[in-house]
C-alpha positions in Angstrom: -24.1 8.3 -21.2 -27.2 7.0 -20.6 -26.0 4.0 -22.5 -23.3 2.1 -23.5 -24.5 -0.4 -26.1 -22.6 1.1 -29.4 -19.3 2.1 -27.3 -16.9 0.7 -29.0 -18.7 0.6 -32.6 -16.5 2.2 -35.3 -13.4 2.0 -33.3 -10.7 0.6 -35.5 -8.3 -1.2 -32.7 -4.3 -1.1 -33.5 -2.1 -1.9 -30.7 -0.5 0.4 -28.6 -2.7 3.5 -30.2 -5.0 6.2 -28.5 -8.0 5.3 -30.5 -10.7 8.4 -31.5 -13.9 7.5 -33.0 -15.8 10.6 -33.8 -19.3 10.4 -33.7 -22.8 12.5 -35.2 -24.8 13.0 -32.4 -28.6 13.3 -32.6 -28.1 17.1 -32.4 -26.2 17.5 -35.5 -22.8 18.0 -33.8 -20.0 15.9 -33.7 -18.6 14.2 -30.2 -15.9 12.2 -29.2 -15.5 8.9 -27.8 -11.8 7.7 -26.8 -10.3 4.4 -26.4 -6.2 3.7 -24.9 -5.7 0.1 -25.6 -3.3 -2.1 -23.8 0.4 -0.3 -23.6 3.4 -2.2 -23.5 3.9 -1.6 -20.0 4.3 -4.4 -17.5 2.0 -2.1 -14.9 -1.1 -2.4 -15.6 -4.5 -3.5 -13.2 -7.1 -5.8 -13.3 -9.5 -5.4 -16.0 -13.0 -3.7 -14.4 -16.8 -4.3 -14.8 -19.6 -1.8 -15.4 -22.9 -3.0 -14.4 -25.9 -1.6 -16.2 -29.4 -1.5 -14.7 -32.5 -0.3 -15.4 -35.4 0.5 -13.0 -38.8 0.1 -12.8 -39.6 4.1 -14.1 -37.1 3.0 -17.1 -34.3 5.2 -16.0 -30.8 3.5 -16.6 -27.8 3.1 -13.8 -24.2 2.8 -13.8 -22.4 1.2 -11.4 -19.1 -1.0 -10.8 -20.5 -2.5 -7.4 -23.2 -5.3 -7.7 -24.4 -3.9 -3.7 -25.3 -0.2 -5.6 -27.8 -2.2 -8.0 -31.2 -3.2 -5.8 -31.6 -7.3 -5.4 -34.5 -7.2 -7.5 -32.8 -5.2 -10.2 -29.7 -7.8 -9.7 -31.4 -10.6 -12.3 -31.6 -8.2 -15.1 -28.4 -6.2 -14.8 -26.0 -6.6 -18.1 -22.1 -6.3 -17.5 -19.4 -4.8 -19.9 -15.7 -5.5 -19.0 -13.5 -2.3 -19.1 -10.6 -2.5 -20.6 -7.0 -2.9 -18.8 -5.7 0.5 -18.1 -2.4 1.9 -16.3 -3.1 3.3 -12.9 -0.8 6.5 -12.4 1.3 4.9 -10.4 2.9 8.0 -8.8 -1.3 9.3 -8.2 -1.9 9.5 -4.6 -5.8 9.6 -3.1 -7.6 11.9 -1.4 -7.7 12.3 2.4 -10.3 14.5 2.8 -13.2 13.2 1.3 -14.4 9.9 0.8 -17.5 10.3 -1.6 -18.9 13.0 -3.2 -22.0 13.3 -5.4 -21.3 15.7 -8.3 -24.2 17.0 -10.5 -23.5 16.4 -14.3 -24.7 18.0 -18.0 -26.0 15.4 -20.3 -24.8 16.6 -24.2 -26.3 14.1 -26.6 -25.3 10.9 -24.7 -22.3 12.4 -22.7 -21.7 13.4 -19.1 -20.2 16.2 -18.5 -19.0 17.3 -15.0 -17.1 20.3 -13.6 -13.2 19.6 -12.2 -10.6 22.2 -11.4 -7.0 21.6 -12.3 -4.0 22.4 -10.3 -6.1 24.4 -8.1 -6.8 27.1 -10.5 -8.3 26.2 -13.3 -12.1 25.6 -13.4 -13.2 23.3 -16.9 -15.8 20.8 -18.2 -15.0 17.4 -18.8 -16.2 14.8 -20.4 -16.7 11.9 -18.1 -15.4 8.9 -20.3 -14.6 5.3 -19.0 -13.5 4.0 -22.0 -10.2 6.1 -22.2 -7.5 5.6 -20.0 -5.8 8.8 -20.0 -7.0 12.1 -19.1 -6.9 14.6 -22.1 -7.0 18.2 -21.6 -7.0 20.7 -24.7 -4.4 23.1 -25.3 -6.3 26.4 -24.4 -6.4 24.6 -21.1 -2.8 24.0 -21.1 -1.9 27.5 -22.0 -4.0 28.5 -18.8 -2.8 26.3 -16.5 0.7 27.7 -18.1 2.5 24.5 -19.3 5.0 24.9 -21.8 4.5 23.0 -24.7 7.3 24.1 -27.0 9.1 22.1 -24.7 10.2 18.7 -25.4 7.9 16.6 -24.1 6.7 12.6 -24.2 4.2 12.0 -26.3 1.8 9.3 -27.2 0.2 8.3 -30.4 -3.0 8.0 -31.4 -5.1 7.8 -34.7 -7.6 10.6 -35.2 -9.5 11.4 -38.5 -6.3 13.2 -40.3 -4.1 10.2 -39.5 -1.6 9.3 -36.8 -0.4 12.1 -34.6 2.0 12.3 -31.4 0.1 14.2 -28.4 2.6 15.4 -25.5 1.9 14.1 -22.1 1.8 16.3 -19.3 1.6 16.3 -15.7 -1.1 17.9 -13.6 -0.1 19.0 -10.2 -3.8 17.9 -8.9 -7.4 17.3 -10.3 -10.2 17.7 -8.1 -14.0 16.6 -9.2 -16.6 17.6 -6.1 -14.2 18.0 -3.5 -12.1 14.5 -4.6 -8.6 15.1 -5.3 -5.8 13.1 -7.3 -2.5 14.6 -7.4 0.3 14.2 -9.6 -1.9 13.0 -13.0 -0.7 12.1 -16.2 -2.8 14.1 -19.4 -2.4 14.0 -22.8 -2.8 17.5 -24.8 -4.8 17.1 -27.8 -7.9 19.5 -28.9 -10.9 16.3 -29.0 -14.0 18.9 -29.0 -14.9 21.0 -31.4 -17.0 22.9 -28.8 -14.5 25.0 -26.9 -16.9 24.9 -23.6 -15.2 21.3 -23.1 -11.6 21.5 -22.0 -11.2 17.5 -22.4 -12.0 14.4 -21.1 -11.7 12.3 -17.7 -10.2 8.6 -18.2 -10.2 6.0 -16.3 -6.0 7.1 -15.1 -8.8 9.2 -12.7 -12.5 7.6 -12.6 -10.7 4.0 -11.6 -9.6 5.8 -8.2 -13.0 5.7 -7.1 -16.5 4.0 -7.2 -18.6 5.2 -9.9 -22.2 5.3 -10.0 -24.6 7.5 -12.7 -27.7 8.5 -11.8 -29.2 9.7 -14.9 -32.7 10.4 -13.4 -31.6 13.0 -10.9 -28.4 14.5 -13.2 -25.6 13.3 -10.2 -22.1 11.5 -10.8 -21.9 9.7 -7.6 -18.1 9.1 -6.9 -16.6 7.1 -3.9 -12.9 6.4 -3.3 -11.3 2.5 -3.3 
């Protein structure tokens, strides 16, 4: 994630569709990039800004807070506007913990960070703030122990293959570095061909809090709105 120029290249946009854009890495794997567009749904919040700067070693930040960037850094910082996205409305904040910083794995261009689910499940995510639901695989379903013969909603989305439905679920609670949000929505789909990722963290989390990337040091700094 070191940077975002190319996002959203590829991306073929149809309304109301979680969009997947596979793409070949520089290490010969394959590595997904997820887009929700707008849903049809009268609740949705204000459209956010990540600020990119870069400093004078080189070394590129993230950030949605103009105060994080240094004034002389300010001039030279580029903005990309997020995209609208749902809040889970029914997610409540933390009350513990107010920041955290949370050390990360780069993979090619991605961030990967540790988060444990329902209080029992320890996975790797990818951190990914251009998709607005959290997606977890179905390995991690089966160990968190949600049915899915069940019926379930479900949300479309276009992958490679086509079109397919992916069931929605609720997570009881999804804590990255001590910051908890309880009562998330996640779809169940299998993104990674790597089975040492269990998913992906959207922005139904990540717009909870501050985010800041510090790609020098390897830390996800997180602080909650």
């Amino acid at each position: 994630m070191s940077s975002k120029k190319g996002l959203w290249e590829g991306i073929v946009f149809l309304p109301g569709l979680f969009m997947l854009d596979y793409t070949v890495m520089k290490r010969g794997y394959v590595v997904f990039i997820a887009a929700m567009l707008y849903l049809s749904s009268p609740a949705t919040s204000s459209a956010a800004d990540i600020l990119r700067w870069v400093d004078e070693r080189g070394v590129v930040h993230y950030t949605d807070n103009l105060h994080n960037i240094p004034e002389k850094f300010r001039a030279n910082a580029t903005r990309t506007k997020m995209p609208d996205t749902p809040r889970s409305q029914e997610a409540s904040r933390p009350v513990s913990f107010d920041k955290a910083s949370v050390p990360f794995q780069k993979r090619g261009t991605v961030v990967v960070v540790s988060a444990t689910l329902n209080e029992k499940a320890t996975a790797k995510f990818v951190v990914d703030t251009g998709a607005s639901y959290t997606m977890i695989s179905q390995a991690t379903a089966r160990e968190l122990e949600i049915d899915l013969e069940k019926k379930l909603p479900t949300i479309p989305f276009q992958t490679a293959n086509g079109i397919i439905q992916a069931p929605l679920v609720n997570l009881s609670s999804i804590d990255v570095g001590g910051l908890q949000i309880k009562d998330l929505t996640a779809a169940v789909h299998d993104v990674f061909p790597d089975p040492g990722i269990s998913g992906l963290l959207g922005l139904n989390f990540l717009s909870n809090f501050r985010m800041d990337i510090d790609t020098q040091n390897g830390v996800l700094h997180l602080e909650k709105k």
